[in-house]
N, C-alpha and C positions, 0 to 999 in steps of 0.2 A: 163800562168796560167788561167784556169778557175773556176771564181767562184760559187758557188753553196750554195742554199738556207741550206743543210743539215750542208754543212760542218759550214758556220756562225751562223745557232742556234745552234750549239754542241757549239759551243764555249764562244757563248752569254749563254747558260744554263750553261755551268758550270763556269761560271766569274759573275753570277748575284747574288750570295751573296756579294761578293765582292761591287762589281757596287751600288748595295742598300744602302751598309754601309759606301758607299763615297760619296753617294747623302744624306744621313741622315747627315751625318755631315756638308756637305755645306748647305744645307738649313735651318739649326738650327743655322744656324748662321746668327741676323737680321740686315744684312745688307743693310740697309736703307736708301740710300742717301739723301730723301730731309731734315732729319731729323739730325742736326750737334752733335747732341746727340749720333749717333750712330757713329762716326766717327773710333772710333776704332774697331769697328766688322766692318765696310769697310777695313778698313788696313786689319784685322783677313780673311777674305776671300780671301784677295790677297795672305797672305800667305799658305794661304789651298792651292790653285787653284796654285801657283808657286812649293809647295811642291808635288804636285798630278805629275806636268809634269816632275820633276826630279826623284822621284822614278819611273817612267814608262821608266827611262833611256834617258831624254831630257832635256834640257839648259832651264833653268826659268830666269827671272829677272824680278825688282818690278819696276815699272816705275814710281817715282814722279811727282808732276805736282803742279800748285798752289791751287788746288782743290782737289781731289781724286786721288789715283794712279791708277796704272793699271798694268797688266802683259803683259810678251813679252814672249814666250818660241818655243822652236824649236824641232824638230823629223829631227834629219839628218840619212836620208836612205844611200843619195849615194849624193855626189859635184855634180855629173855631171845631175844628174836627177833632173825634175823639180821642182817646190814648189810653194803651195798654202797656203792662209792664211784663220785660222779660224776665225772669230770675236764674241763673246757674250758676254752680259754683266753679271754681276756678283749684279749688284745691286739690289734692290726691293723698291714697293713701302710701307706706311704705310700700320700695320695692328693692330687690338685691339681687342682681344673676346668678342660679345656682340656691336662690331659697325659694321655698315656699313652690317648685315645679319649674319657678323662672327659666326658659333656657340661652335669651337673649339677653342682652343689655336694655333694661327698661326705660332707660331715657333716650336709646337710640329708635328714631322714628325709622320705621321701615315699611314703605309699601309692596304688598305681594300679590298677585292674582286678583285685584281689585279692594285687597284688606286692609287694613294700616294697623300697623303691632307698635306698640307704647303704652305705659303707663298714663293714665289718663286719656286715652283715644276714646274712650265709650260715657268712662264715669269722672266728670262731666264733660271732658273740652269737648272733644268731639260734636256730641249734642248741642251743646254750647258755641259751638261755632258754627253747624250747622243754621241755627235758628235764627242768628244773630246775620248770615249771609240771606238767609230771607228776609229779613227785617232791612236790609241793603236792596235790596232787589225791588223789594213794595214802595221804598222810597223812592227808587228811581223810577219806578213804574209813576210816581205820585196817586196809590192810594189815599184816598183821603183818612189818614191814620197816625197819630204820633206814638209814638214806641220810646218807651224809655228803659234803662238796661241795668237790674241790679246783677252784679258779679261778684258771689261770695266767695271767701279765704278760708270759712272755715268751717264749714258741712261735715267733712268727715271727725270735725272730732263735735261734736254736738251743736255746732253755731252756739257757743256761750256768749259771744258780742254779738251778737244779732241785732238784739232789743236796741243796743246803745245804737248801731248804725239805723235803722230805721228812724229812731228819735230823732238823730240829726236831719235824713233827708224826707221823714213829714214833711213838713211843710213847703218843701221842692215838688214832692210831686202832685204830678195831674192824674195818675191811672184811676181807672175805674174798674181793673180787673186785672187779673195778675196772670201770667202762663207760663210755667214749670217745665223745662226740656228733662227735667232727670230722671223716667221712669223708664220701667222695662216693657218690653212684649211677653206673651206667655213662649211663642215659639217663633222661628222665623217663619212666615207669610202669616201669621196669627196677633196681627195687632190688638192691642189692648188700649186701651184708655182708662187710667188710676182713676178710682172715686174716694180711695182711703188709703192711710197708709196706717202700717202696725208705728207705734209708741215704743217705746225701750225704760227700763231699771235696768240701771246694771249693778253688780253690787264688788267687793272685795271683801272677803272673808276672810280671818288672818288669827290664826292661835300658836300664842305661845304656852310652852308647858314648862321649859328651864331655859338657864343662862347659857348652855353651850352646847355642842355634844357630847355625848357619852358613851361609853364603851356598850354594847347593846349585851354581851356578856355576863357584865357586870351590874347592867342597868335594866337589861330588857324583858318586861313584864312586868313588877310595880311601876317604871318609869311608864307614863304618859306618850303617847306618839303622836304626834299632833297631824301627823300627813294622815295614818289610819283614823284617825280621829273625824279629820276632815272629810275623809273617803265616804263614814257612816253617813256625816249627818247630809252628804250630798242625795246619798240613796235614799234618804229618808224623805228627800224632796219631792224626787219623781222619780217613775219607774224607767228604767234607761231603757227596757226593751219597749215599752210601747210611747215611751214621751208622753206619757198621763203625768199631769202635777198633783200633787197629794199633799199640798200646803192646806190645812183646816180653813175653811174661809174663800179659798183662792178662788171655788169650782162657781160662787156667789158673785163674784166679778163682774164674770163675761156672759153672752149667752151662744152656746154653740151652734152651726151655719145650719138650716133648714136641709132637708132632701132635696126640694127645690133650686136650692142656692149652688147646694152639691152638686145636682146636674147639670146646671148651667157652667158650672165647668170645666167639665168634660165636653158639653158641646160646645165650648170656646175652644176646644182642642188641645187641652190637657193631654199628654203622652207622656208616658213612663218613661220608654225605654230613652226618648229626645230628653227627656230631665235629665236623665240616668249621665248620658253621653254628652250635654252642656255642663256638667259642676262633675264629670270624672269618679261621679258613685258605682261604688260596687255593690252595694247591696244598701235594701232601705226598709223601715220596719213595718210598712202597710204597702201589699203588691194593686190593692185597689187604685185605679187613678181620681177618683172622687176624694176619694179618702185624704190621698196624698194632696193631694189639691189645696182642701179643706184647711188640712194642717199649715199651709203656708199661708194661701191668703184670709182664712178666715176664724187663725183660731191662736190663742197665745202660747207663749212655750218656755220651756226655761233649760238654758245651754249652758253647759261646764267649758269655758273657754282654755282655761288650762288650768292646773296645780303644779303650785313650787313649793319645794322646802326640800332638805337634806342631801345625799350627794349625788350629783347628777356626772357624774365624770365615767370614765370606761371602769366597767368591775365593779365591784360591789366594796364599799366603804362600809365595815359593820358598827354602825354608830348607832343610837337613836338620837335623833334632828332636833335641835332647840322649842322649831317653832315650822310652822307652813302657811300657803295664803290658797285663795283658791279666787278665781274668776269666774264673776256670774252675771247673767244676766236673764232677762225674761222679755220677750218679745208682745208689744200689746196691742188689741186690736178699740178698734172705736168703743168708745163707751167706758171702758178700764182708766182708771185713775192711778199714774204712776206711784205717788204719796203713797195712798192706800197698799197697792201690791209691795211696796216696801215694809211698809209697818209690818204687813204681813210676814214677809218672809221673813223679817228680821228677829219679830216675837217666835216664830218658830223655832229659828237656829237656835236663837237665845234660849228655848225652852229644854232643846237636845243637844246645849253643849254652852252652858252659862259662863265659859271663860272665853266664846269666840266672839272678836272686835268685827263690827258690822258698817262699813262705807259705802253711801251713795255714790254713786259715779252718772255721767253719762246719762242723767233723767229726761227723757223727749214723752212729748204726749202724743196719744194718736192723733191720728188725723181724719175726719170723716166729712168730705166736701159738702157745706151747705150751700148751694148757688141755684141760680134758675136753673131752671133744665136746658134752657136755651146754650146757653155758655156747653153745655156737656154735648150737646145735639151740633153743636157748630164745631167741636172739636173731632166727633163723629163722623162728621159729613168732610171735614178738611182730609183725617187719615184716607177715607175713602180714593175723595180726589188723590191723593198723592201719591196712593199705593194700591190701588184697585178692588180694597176689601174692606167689607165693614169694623171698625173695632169691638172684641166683648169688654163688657165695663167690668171692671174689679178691683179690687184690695189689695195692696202691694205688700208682700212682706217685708219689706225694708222700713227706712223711717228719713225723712228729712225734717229736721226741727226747724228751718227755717218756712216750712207752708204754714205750721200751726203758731209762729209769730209773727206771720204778715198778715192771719185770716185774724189775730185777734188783736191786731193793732193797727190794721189798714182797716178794718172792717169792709173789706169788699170781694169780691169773688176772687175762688183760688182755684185755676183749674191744668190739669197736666196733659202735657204731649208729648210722651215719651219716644225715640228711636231704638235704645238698645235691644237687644237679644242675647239671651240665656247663656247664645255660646260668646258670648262678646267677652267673658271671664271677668265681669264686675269686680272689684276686689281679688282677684286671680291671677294667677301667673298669664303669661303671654296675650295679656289684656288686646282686644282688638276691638274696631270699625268697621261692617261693611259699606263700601261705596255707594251699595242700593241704599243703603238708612240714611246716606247723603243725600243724593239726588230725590228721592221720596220726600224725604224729611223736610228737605226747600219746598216742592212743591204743595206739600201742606202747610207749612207756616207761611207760605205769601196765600193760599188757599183763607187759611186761618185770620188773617191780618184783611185780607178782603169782606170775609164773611160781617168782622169786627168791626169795621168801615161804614157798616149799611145797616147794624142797630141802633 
């Protein structure tokens, strides 16, 4: 069988009312993991997402766990022919009209000039239901291919039952090779295909100096300030004007990206001014686009997520503050061992302020695809089919902890086939989809699911 661009859009146009009205329903539904409020619109989406794979004529089931569930579902073609596994997650992060840029209702799905605005349209359903309509389609086609379908609940807050859901469906599954919808492109028409993803520490840093506040009058200057306190030793860490970390130890971690490496992405088409205008920067501390490049996919970092402590209300409240916390994390790339950059950071503060409380959070390791080349050359050659351009291979700065516990507990290839783009607002107010990374996106994962058929 040959496939052909004609015959998968006729099929994609006339299934894309459908397609629409089943991405409108999962994404209106705000399934919010970090939030234990929503716990039951998590459950609600497992049933969406178990119910989607049975009426398409395949085996669901809800996977419990001591956290959030997850789905397991299967597309049997043929016993004797191979199978691949899809992975996406089903969760999302917070959203509120009116915070964070929002200007819409984020659980109101809305289609516009070929876009779809909702929370969750990009990161993950979108992708996620794009892949899984291919994975429909190859069935009906009867590729010779089984597909079976993990859908996680809880990605965005570190997948910490992961482990436990995979223990249970070992032994269910047949894959031989795992495929990842959740990565990004570098720009739109500038496909990529992820080989690595940065690892995460995050920490919480938290000192107290007294039991209340105080008149700052009365108190201010021998009394202790724990928010100034916390401000030094944050600068102590790294330089805020050039994001160099300055942790003893830290610079032995990692090894920084070659010229080589650097150029190669810029010729993948790295653009400023298109980052600048996809994430709403005004200004950024390196005007080189190598540079900047470098810094995202190929190098570690360490970000002040926020500081709390004392009074945050209109006016100034002259007190000095009990106590503060501070939010941290550090971003890793392949090769760095979270433990390790912990120890580190934490002997440090401890060194430059021996009454500050130090908490792990949030520990993911990176990720750096060990697979044939075949797997990465087949996913290559699928984007191509789909979307008329070759993809640059690269390092993602994000992190999903669920590749680096199915590459070390599945032990078999992990490989990714990303739809979104930059401007799609990952984590962003007025989160979107374009219709092209739809229709593309099908035509490469039945592309991808054929190629997979014939090794």
């Amino acid at each position: 069988m040959t496939l052909s661009h004609k015959d998968l859009d006729a099929i994609v146009e006339k299934q894309r009312k459908d397609f629409i009205a089943d991405y409108k329903k999962l994404v209106e539904i705000p399934s919010v993991s970090p939030d234990p409020a929503h716990k039951k619109d998590v459950e609600k989406v497992c049933e969406m997402a178990a119910e989607y794979i049975q009426q398409a004529g395949g085996t669901a089931e809800i996977i419990s766990s001591k956290g959030n569930p997850a789905v397991f579902g299967r597309f049997e073609v043929d016993p004797n022919a191979p199978t691949v596994a899809l992975y996406a997650h089903l969760d999302v992060q917070p959203a509120t009209k009116g915070e964070g840029g929002w200007t819409r209702d984020p659980f109101d799905f809305v289609e516009e000039k070929g876009r779809f605005y909702s929370r969750g349209t990009t990161d993950d359903k979108g992708p996620a239901l794009t892949a899984f309509w291919a994975a429909k389609i190859a069935k009906d086609m009867n590729i010779p291919l089984n597909i079976e379908f993990i859908f996680e609940t809880e990605e965005e807050i570190g997948s910490p039952s992961f482990p436990e859901i995979i223990e249970k469906i070992k032994p269910k599954m047949k894959a031989s090779s795992v495929i990842i919808s959740d990565t990004i492109w570098i720009a739109q028409g500038k496909p990529a295909i992820t080989i690595g993803l940065r690892g995460l520490c995050g920490l919480m840093v938290k000192l107290r100096t007294s039991s209340k506040d105080t008149h700052s009058g009365m108190t201010g200057g021998p009394a202790r300030n724990p928010v100034g306190e916390l401000c030094q030793v944050i600068a102590k860490c790294y330089d805020a004007k050039t994001g160099e970390i300055t942790i003893p130890g830290f610079a032995e971690t990692w090894t920084p990206p070659t010229q080589e490496q650097i150029n190669e992405f810029v010729e993948a088409g790295f653009d400023i001014p298109k980052f600048k205008a996809a994430h709403g920067l005004e200004k950024l501390r390196y005007d080189d686009p190598g540079v900047v490049a470098s810094k995202i996919y190929a190098s570690p970092t360490f970000e002040v997520h926020g500081i709390a402590g004392g009074y945050q209300g209109p006016g100034i409240k002259t007190v000095v503050p009990p106590e503060a916390e501070a939010k941290i994390s550090c971003r890793l790339i392949p090769g760095q061992d979270p433990d390790q950059v912990f120890e580190l950071v934490q002997k440090y503060i401890k060194e430059l302020c021996p009454d500050c409380e130090i908490e792990k959070e949030n520990v993911l390791k990176p990720y750096g695809a060990k697979v044939d080349r075949k797997y990465i050359e087949a996913v290559k050659d699928s984007i191509e089919f789909g979307f008329g351009k070759r993809p640059a291979e690269m390092v993602e700065g994000g992190s999903i902890g669920a590749a680096v516990t199915m590459d070390e507990m599945l032990n078999i290839p992990v490989v990714f086939m990303g739809l979104s783009l930059p401007t799609d607002s990952y984590h962003g107010p007025d989160e979107s989809f374009a219709w092209e990374q739809v229709s593309g996106g099908v035509r490469s994962f039945v592309k991808y699911f054929d190629l997979l058929s014939k090794m």
